[in-house]
C-alpha positions in Angstrom: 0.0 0.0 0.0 1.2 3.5 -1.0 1.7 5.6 2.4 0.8 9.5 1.4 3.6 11.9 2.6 2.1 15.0 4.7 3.6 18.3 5.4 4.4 16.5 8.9 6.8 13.9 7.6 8.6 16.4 5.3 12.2 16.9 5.8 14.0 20.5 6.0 15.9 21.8 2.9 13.7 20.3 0.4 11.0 21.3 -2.0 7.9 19.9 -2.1 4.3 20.3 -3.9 1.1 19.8 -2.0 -1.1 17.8 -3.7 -4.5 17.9 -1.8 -5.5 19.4 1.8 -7.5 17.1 3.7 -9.7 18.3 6.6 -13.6 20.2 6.3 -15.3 23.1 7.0 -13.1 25.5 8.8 -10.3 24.0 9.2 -9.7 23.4 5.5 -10.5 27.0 4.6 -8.6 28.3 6.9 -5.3 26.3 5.6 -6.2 27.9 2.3 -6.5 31.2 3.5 -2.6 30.8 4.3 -1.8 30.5 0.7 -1.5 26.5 1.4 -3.9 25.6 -1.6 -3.0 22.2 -4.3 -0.4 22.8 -6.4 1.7 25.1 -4.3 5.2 24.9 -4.3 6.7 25.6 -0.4 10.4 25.1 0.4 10.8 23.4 4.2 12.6 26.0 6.2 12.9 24.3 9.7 11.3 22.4 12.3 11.0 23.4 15.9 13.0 21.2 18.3 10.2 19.1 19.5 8.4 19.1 16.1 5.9 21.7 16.1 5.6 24.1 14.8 7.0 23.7 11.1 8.0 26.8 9.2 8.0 26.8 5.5 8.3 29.7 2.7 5.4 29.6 0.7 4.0 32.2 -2.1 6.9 34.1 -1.3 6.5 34.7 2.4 7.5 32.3 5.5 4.4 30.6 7.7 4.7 28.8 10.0 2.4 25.7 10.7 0.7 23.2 13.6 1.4 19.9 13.3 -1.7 19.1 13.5 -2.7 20.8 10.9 0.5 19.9 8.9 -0.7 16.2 8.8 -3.8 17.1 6.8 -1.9 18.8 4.0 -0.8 16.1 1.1 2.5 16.8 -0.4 5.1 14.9 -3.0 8.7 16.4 -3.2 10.0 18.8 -6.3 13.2 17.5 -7.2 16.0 20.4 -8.2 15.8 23.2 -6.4 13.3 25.3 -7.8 12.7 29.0 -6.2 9.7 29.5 -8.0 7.5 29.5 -4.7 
C-alpha cells in the first residue's frame, strides 16, 4: 500500500508540492487562507526542536504551521531546487 507523505513527515531543505488538503469546514478553509492551496510549491525552512511548529516559505513569504494541521496537507517532493515559490 502506497503511504501519502504530509507536510508532517517532510524533511528540511527540500522542495515539495502539496497535492491535496484534507480536513472540512473551517479548518480546510482556513489552511487555504494561508496560501496553502493544491499545487503550491513551499520550500521546508525548519522544524522546531520538539516538532511543532514547522515553518516553510510559501507564495513568497514564511508561515509557520501546527502539526496538527500539517498532517492534513498532502504533499510529493520537487526535485532540483526550484525558487519558484
Amino acid at each position: 500500500m502506497d503511504e501519502k507523505l504530509t507536510l508532517k513527515d517532510s524533511v528540511v531543505g527540500n522542495y515539495y508540492t502539496i497535492t491535496k488538503i484534507n480536513g472540512k469546514g473551517p479548518l480546510k478553509r482556513r489552511i487555504m487562507y494561508m496560501g496553502l492551496t493544491k499545487g503550491s510549491k513551499i520550500f521546508i525552512r525548519k522544524v522546531a526542536p520538539l516538532g511543532d511548529p514547522v515553518q516553510i516559505n510559501v507564495r513568497n513569504y514564511e508561515l509557520s504551521i501546527r502539526r496538527d494541521d500539517a498532517e492534513l496537507i498532502e504533499i510529493e517532493q520537487v526535485l532540483g531546487r526550484e525558487n519558484d515559490n
